[in-house]
C-alpha positions in Angstrom: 34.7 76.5 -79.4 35.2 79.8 -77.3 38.8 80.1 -76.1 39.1 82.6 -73.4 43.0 83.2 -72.2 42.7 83.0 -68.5 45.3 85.1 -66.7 46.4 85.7 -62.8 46.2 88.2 -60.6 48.0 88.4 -57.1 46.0 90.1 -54.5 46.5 90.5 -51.1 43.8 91.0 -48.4 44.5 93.5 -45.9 41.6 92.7 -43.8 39.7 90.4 -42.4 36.4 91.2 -43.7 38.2 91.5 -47.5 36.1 89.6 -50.1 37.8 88.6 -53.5 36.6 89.9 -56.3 34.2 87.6 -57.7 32.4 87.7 -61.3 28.5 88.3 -61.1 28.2 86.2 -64.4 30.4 84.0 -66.7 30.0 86.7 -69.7 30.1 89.5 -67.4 33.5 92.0 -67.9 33.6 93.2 -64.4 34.6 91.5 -61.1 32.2 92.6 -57.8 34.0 94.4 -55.5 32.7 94.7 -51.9 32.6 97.2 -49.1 34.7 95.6 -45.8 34.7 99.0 -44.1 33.4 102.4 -44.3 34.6 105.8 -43.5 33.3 109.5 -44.3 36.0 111.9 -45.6 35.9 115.7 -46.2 36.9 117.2 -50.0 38.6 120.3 -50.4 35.3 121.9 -51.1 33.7 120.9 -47.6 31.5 118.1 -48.6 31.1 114.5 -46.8 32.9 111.7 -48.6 31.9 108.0 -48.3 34.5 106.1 -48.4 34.5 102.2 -49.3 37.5 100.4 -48.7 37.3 96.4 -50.0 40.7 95.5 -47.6 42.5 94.5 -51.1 45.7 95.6 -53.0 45.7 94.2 -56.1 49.3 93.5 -57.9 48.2 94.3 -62.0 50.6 92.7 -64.5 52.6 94.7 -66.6 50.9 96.0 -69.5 47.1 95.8 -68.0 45.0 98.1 -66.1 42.3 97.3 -63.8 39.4 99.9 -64.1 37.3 100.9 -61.5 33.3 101.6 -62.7 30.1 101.8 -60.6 28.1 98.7 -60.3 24.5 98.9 -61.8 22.8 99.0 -58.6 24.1 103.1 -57.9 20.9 104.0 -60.0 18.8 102.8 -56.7 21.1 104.9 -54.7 21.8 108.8 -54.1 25.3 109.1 -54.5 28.1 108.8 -57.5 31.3 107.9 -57.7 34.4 110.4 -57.4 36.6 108.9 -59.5 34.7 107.2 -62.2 36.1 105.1 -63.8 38.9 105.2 -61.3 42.7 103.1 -62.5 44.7 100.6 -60.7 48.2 100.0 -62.3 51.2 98.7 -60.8 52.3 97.0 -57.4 50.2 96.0 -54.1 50.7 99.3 -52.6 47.7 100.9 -51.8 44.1 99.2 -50.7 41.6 99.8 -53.3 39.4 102.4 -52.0 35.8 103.8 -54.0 34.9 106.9 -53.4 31.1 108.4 -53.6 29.5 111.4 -52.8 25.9 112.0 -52.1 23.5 113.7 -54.5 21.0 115.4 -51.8 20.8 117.3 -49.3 18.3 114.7 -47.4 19.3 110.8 -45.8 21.0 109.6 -48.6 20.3 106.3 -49.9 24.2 104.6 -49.7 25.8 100.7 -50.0 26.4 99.4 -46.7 29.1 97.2 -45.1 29.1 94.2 -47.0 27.7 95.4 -50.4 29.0 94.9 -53.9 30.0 98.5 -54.2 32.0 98.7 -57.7 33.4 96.2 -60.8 36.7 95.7 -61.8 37.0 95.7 -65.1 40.9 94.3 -66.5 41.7 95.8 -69.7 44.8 95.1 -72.1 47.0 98.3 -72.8 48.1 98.7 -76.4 50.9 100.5 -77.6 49.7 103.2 -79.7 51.6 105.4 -81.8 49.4 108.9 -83.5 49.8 109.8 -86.5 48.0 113.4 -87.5 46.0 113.2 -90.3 46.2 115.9 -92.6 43.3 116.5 -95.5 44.6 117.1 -98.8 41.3 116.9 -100.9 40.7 119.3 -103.3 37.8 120.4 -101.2 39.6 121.3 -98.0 42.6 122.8 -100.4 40.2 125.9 -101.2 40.2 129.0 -99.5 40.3 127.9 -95.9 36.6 128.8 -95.9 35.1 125.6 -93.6 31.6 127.1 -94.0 28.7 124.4 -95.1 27.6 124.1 -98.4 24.8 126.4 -99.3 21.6 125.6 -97.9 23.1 123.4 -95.5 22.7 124.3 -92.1 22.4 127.9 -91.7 20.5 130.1 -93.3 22.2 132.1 -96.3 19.3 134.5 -96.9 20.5 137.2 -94.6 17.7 139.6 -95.6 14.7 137.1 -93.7 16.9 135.0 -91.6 14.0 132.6 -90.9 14.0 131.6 -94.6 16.1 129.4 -95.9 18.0 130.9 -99.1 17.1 129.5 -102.7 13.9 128.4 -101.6 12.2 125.2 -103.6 15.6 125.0 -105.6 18.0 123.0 -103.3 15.3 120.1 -102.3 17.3 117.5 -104.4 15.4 115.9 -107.1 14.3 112.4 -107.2 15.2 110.2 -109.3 
């Protein structure tokens, strides 16, 4: 048997045209989320910003994330996300906006009003402590030299760089 822990989120739709996120496929890790209005924007750098907003505030539980990914479908179109993968964490504050901007300089090919626009992918955050890892193999306790081996990678015959040094002697012999 498959036991999947099933878990709530609150939402809250902050218009009227706001469609909750829905999963394409039982086995699928991301939940649709879909254009309710569109705007255009301006960047810092002058160029047109399409902006999706999906009329929802998610509220994520404590110690999760919700990640924000392009749906499958932006290969048929001519724009890219911002902000990809773009985070939710926290409180109901802020609508859940997706950002794209268009890749040419012609009518670009875009997700309209009512279009699955992104997923919304709910990932577990772990607490992680690092630990640095420090070699202490007789190999890396040499000279500090972290050159390859001899007849690995580069060539060590200086004199006719486009020949490898020790010729026939460092194929490996089979056994």
């Amino acid at each position: 048997l498959n036991y999947i822990r099933q878990m709530t989120i609150n939402f809250k739709k902050l218009s009227d045209k706001a469609v909750q996120p829905v999963r394409a496929t039982n086995s699928g890790a991301g939940y649709n989320l879909t254009a309710s209005e569109i705007q255009t924007e301006v960047n810092e750098r002058g160029q047109i910003i399409i902006a999706y907003h999906t009329g929802l505030a998610i509220d994520m539980p404590e110690g999760y994330e919700g990640v924000i990914r392009p749906m499958n479908s932006i290969c048929a179109k001519t724009i890219r996300m911002c902000d990809a993968p773009s985070v939710i964490s926290g409180s109901m504050d802020d609508e859940i906006v997706v950002r794209f901007i268009t890749t040419t300089d012609v009518v670009p090919a875009v997700y309209k009003e009512g279009d699955q626009i992104a997923q919304l992918v709910i990932n577990k955050i772990e607490d992680v402590e690092f630990v640095e890892f420090i070699d202490t193999t007789e190999e890396s306790a040499g000279d500090g030299d972290q050159s390859l081996p001899e007849g690995e990678g580069m060539p060590t015959n200086l004199d006719q760089p486009n020949e490898p040094s020790g010729g026939e002697e460092n194929i490996p012999e089979q056994v």
